[in-house]
Residue, then its C-alpha position, 0 to 999 in steps of 0.5 A: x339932699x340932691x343925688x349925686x350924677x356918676x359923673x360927680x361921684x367919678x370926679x369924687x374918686x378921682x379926686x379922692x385918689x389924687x389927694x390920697x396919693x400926693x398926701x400919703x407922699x408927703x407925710x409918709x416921705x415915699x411914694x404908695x408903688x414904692x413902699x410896696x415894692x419895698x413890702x414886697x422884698x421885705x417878705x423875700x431874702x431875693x426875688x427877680x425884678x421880673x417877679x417882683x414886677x408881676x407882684x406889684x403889677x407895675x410895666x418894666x420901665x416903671x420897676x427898672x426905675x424904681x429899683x435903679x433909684x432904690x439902689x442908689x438910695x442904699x435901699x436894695x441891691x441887685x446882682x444877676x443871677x448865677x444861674x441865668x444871666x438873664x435875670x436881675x434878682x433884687x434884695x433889701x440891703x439892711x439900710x431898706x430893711x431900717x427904712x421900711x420898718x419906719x415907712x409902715x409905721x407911717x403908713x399905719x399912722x396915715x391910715x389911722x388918721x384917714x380913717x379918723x371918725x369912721x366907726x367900724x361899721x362906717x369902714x366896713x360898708x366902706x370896704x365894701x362898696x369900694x370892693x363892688x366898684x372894683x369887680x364892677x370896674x374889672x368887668x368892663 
């Protein structure tokens, strides 16, 4: 078997992560930032949008837009804070507490699918080598 160049393992990632992302979309009806913004509020009664940002590590505009759209989806509401104009809190309405339920167990279901095939130990040295390219990548 021919070794692979880094150039053609990178276009592999690359790849990889495109059609990971578009097809987690489609079948789970939700972007992957979404629905983990949507994980986020679900373990909070209330959290600042400033907060919330930094949890899931999104840039301002990216957060004010998600949750704007949220919002007019039912899925969140937002209320300035009593104590301090200046921040925005967000929470789940019960509609986005519904809808994440289902959205996880789309999830689930995704990754089950994905992963079809790979026996544990297939998964684990996955796990790990993806984990070495991200401290390798962190380093850089």
């Amino acid at each position: 078997m021919p070794e692979l160049s880094s150039q053609e393992i990178f276009n592999q990632i690359h790849g990889l992560h495109r059609q990971l992302t578009s097809t987690f979309e489609r079948c789970a009806g939700i972007s992957a930032s979404r629905l983990q913004l949507l994980c986020q509020l679900y373990q909070s009664d209330e959290i600042s949008q400033s907060s919330l940002q930094k949890l899931v590590g999104i840039d301002h505009a990216a957060i004010t837009r998600h949750v704007k759209q949220l919002e007019a989806e039912n899925m969140v509401i937002r209320r300035i804070s009593p104590e301090d104009n200046r921040f925005t809190l967000v929470q789940l309405t019960e509609h986005g507490r519904e809808k994440i339920i289902a959205f996880r167990q789309e999830r689930e279901t995704f990754l089950n699918r994905m992963l079809d095939g790979f026996s544990s130990s297939d998964q684990k040295q996955l796990s790990d080598m993806l984990q070495r390219i991200n401290q390798n990548i962190s380093q850089l």
